[in-house]
C-alpha positions in Angstrom: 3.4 198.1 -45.3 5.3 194.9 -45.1 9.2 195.6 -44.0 11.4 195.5 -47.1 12.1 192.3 -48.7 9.0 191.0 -46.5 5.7 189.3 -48.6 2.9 191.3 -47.6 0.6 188.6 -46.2 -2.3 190.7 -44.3 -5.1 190.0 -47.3 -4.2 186.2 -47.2 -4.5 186.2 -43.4 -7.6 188.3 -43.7 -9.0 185.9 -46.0 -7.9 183.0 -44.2 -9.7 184.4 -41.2 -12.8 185.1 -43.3 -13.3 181.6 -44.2 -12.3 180.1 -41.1 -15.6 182.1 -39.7 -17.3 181.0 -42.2 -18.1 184.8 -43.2 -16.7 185.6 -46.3 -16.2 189.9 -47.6 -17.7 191.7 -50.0 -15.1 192.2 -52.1 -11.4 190.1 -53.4 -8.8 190.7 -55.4 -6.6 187.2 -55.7 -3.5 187.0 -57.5 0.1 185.6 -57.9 2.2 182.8 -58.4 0.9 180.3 -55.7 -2.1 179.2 -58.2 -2.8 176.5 -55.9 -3.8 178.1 -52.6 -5.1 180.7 -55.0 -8.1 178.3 -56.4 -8.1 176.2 -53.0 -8.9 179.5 -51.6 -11.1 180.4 -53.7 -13.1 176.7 -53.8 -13.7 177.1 -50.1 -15.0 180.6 -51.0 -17.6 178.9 -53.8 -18.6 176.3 -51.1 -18.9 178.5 -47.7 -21.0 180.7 -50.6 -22.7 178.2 -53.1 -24.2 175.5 -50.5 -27.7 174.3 -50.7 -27.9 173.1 -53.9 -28.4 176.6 -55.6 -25.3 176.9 -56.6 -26.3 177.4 -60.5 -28.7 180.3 -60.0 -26.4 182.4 -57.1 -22.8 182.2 -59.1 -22.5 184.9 -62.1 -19.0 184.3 -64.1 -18.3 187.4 -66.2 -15.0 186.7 -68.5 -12.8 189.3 -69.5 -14.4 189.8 -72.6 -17.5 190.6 -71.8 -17.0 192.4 -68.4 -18.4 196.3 -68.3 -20.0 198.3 -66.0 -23.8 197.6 -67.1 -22.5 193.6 -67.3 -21.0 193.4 -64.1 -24.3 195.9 -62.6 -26.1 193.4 -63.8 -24.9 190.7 -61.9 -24.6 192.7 -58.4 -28.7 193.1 -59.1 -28.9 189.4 -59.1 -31.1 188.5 -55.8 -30.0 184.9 -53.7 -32.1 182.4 -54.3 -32.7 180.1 -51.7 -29.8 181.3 -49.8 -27.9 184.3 -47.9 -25.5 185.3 -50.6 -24.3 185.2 -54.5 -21.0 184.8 -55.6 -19.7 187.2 -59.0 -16.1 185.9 -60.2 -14.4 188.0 -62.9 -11.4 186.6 -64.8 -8.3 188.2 -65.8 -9.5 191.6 -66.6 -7.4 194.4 -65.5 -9.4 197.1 -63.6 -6.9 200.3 -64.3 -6.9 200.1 -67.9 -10.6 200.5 -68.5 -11.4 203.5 -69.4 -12.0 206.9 -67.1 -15.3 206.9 -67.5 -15.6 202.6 -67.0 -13.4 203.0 -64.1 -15.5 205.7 -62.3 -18.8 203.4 -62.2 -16.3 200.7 -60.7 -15.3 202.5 -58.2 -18.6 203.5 -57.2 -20.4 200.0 -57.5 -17.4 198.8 -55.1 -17.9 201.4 -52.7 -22.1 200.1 -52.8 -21.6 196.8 -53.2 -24.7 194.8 -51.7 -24.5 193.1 -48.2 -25.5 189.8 -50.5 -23.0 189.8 -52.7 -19.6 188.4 -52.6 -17.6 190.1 -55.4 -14.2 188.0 -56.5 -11.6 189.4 -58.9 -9.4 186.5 -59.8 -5.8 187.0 -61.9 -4.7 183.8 -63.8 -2.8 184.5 -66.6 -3.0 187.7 -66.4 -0.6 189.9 -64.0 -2.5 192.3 -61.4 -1.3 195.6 -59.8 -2.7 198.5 -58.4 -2.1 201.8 -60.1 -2.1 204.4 -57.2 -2.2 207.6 -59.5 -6.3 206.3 -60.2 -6.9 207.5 -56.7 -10.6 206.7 -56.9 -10.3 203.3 -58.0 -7.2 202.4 -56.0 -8.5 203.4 -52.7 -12.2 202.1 -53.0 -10.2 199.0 -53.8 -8.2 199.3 -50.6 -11.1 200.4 -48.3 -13.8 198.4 -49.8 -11.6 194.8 -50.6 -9.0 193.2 -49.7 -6.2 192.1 -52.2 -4.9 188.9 -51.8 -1.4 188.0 -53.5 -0.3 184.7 -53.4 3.6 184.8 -53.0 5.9 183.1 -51.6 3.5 181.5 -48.9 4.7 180.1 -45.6 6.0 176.4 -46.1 3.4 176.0 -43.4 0.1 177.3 -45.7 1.2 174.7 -47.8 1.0 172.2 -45.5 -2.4 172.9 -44.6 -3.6 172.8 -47.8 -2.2 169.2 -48.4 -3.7 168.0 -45.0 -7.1 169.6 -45.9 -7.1 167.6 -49.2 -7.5 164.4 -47.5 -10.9 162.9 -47.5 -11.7 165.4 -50.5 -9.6 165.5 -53.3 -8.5 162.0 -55.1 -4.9 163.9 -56.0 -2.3 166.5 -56.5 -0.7 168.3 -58.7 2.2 170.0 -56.6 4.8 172.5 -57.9 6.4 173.6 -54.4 8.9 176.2 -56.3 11.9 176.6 -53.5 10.5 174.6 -51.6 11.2 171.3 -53.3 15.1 171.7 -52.3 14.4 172.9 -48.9 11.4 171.7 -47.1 10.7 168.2 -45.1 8.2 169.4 -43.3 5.8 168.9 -47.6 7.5 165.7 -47.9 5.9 164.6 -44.1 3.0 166.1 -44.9 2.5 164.0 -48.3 2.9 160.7 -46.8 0.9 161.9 -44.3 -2.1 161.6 -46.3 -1.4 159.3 -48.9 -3.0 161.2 -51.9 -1.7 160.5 -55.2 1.1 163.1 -56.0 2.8 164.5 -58.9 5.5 166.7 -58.8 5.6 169.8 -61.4 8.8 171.9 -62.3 8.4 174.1 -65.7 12.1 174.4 -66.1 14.5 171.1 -66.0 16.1 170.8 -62.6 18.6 168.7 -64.1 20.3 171.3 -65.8 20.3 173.8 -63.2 22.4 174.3 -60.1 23.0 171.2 -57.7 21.5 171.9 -54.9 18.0 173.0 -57.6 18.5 169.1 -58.7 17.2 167.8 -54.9 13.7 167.5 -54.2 12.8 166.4 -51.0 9.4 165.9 -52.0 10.2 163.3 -54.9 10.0 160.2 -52.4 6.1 161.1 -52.0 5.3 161.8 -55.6 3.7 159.5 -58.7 5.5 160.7 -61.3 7.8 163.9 -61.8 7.1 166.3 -64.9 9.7 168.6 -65.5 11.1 171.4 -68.1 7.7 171.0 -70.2 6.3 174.8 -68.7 3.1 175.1 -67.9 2.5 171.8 -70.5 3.5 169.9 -67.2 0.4 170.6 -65.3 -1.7 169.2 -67.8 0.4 166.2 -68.0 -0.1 165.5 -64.2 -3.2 165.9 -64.3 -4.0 163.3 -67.2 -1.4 160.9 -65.7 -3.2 161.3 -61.8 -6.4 160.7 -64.1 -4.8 157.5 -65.5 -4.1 156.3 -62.3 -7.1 157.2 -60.2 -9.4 155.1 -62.7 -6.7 152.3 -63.0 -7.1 152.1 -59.4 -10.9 152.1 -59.3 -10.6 149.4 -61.9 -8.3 146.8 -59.8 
């Protein structure tokens, strides 16, 4: 366990070191507030898994909705084509309130989960934690997979992710959180690689505390959307849109 007050970081590191040798688990569990390195995470997870151009055929996307033990059996029995492994992504669907019976054949297809298949829980909207009194569930979870939370990342995690966009992604959408009044080392990185930038805040840091109303980061940034909620994502995005394609056009 993490010492108190301490984010427990050992799934992200594991995960990090997965990818870095290019040899991805069996089993994820990704969740928390950093939804940025959450999906960047789990891109390079697709791509390591998805190359070769069968990427249709060896991902299997089961929604909330329609997840259950025969659905997601079903997918785990899907063979790779063309390639060494399929990917099985399951949105927002909370694992300890399914029902005894539901939960018993989860546990045991996660404890016999095919070297193949690369099995990814991912938490979006919806909040995750591990209920220890389903011992079954909770420790096949634990031995079989590793959890991921993404809180409170190292300044430096952040970093990397902005230096690993350049050459691939045409912009970004940052919402640094504490960082914004704290770190140089994201504004360096930013105008480091030159990538159009807009800066997200879902509250107003104009009517909050002064030291909250300095971002160090704004120098580097587009445009600043603030105190919209999560409306300010989608806002970045359509104005980094507008830009890109005015760019391509001049």
């Amino acid at each position: 366990m993490p010492p108190k007050g301490k984010a427990d970081t050992a799934g992200y590191q594991q995960l990090k070191k997965d990818l870095s040798a290019q040899a991805p688990g069996k089993l994820y569990i990704l969740h928390g507030e950093e939804t940025y390195l959450r999906d960047y995470c789990l891109n390079q997870l697709k791509e390591l898994i998805l190359s070769g151009g069968m990427g249709t055929f060896n991902f299997h996307e089961i929604p909330a909705k329609e997840m259950s033990p025969r659905r997601l059996e079903e997918a785990l029995d899907c063979l790779p084509m063309m390639a060494q492994r399929t990917l099985v992504q399951v949105t927002d669907f909370d694992l300890f309130k399914a029902g005894e019976k539901d939960r018993e054949e989860y546990a045991r297809a996660f404890a016999q989960l095919p070297d193949y298949c690369c099995l990814v829980f991912v938490y979006d909207t919806l909040a995750y934690k591990r209920d220890a009194r389903m011992k079954k569930l909770a420790g096949v979870l634990q031995d079989k997979g590793q959890e991921v939370p993404f809180l409170r990342q190292e300044t430096g995690d952040l970093v990397d992710w902005i230096q690993d966009a350049y050459g691939v992604y045409d912009g970004i959408v940052l919402n640094p959180g504490a960082y914004t009044h704290t770190s140089i080392a994201l504004l360096d990185a930013l105008l480091a690689v030159g990538i159009p930038t807009v800066e997200v805040h879902l509250s107003d840091l104009k009517t909050r505390e002064p030291f909250r109303q300095i971002s160090y980061i704004r120098p580097a940034c587009a445009a600043t959307f603030m105190g919209l909620g999560i409306e300010g994502y989608r806002r970045g995005m359509e104005f980094l849109e507008g830009k890109i394609r005015q760019e391509l056009h001049t």
